[in-house]
N, C-alpha and C positions, 0 to 999 in steps of 0.2 A: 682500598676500594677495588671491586673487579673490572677490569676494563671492560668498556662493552662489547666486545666481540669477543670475553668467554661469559658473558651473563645467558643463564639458560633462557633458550626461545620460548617463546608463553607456548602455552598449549592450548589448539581450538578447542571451542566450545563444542557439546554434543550436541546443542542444542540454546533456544533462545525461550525467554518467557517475555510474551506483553500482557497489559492491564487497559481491558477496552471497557467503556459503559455499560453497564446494562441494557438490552436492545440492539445490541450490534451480533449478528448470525456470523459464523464461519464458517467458511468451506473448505474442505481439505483438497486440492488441487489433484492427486495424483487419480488415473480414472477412477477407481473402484470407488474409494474414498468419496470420489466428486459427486458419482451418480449418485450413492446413499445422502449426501446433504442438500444437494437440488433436492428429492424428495422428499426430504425433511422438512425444508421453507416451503416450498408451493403448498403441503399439505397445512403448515402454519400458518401460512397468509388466504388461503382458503377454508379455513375451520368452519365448520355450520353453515358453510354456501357452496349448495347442489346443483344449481339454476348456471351454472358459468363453466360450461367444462371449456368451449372457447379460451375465454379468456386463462383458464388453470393451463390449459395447453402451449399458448403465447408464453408464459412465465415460465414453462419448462425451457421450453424451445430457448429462450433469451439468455437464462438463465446457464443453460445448458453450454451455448455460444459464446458467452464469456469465460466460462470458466476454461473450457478449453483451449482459446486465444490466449488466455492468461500463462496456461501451462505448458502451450509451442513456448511462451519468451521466457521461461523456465520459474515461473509462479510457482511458489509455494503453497501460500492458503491466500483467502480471499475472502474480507471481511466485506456484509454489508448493513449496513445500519436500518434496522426498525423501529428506533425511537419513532416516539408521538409527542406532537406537539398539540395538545389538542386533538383533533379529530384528522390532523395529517400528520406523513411522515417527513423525517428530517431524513432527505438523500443527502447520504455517505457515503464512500466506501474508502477500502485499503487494502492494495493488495502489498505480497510481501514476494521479493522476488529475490534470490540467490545469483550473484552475476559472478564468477569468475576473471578474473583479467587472462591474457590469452599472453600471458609471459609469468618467468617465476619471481622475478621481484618485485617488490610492493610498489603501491603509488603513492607522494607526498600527497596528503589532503587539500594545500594547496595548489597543488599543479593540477589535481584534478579537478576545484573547484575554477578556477581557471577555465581547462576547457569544458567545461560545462555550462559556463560563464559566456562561452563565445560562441557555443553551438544553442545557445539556444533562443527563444523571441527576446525582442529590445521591451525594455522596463520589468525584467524580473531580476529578484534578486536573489543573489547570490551567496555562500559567507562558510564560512568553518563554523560550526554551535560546539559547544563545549558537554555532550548529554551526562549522564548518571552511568551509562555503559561507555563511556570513552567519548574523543573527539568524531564527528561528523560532518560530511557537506549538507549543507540545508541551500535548497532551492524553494521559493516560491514562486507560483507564475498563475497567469489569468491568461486562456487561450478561448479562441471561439469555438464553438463546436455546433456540429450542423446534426440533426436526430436525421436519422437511418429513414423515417417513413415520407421524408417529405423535404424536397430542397431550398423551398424556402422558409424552415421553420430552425432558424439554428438561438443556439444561446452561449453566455458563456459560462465558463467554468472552472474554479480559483484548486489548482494543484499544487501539494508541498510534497516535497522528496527528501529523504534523507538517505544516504550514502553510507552504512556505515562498517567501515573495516572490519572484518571478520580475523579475532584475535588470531595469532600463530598460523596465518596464511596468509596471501595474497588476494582473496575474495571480497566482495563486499556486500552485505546483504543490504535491500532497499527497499526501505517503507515508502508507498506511493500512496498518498492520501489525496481525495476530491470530492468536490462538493458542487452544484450548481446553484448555490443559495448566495447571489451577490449580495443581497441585501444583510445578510448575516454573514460574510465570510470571516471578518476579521474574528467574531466569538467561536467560528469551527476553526478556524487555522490555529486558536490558542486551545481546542480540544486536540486536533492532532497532533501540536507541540507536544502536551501532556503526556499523550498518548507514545509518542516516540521517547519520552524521557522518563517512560517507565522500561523502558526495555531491556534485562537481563541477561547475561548470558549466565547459561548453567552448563555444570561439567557430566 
């Protein structure tokens, strides 16, 4: 048997593949990219309505505003959900972010789930998942959130993270999935399960 310190080091991946619903939009994060996909949605979620450039303009602008906050914290892409539920939509989203650690040895999944455990609000939970692409940290948590137009108008909002080692490196790459749908969270937290345990790496 080879001992483990001559078994060859895995090799990173070039790359990852997910498997999202039908109805969920991506954006590619990096500018060029981002500007062509914001234009892509506003012009899809405005199809056949000429009477609203207002409001087409607020959705660039917003649109525009996330995606680039997303990409200072080093976002990747940036899914958001246009299912219909009926004659509404089901708010989603996911962004997918590349984190580095700022040393060269890896981190236990538990030591990190640990602090992540301790840094973050009381009553969410915390744990190692076992996915389809390897071991990960799964956090879930419900935070308040206050909307941008107005200070007394806040709601809350059920967030799950997964943490997951990025093979033959130090890095971790991290799906941030959310929803503001308390009344259904528990059926979207078992789509973003899903969603995270189709995740692939490819070479």
């Amino acid at each position: 048997m080879t001992p483990p310190e001559q078994m060859p080091a895995a090799v990173p991946p070039r790359d990852y593949r997910l498997l999202l619903p039908d109805g969920w939009f991506r954006i590619l994060l990096e500018p060029d990219e981002r500007e062509r996909a914001v234009a892509a949605l506003v012009e899809r979620q405005f199809h056949g309505i000429d009477d609203a450039p207002h409001l087409k303009d607020e959705l660039r602008k917003d649109l525009r505003a996330r995606a680039a906050k997303a990409y200072r914290s080093g976002g990747i892409e940036l899914y958001l959900s246009l299912q219909q539920a009926g004659p509404f939509t089901v708010p989603a989203s996911l962004l997918v972010t590349l984190a580095p650690l700022p040393h060269a040895e890896s981190l236990p999944l538990d030591a990190l789930a640990q602090v992540l455990g301790a840094e973050g609000p009381v009553g969410q939970e915390v744990g190692v998942e076992e996915l389809s692409s390897g071991p990960a940290v799964r956090i879930r948590k419900r935070a308040a959130q206050r909307r941008d137009d107005s200070v007394d108008r806040a709601y809350s909002s059920t967030t799950v993270e997964y943490h997951l080692p990025v093979p033959g490196t130090t890095a971790f790459l991290l799906l941030s999935f959310s929803t503001p749908l308390e009344p259904i969270a528990d059926a979207m937290v078992g789509l973003f399960d899903a969603v995270a345990d189709s995740l692939t790496w490819t070479e």
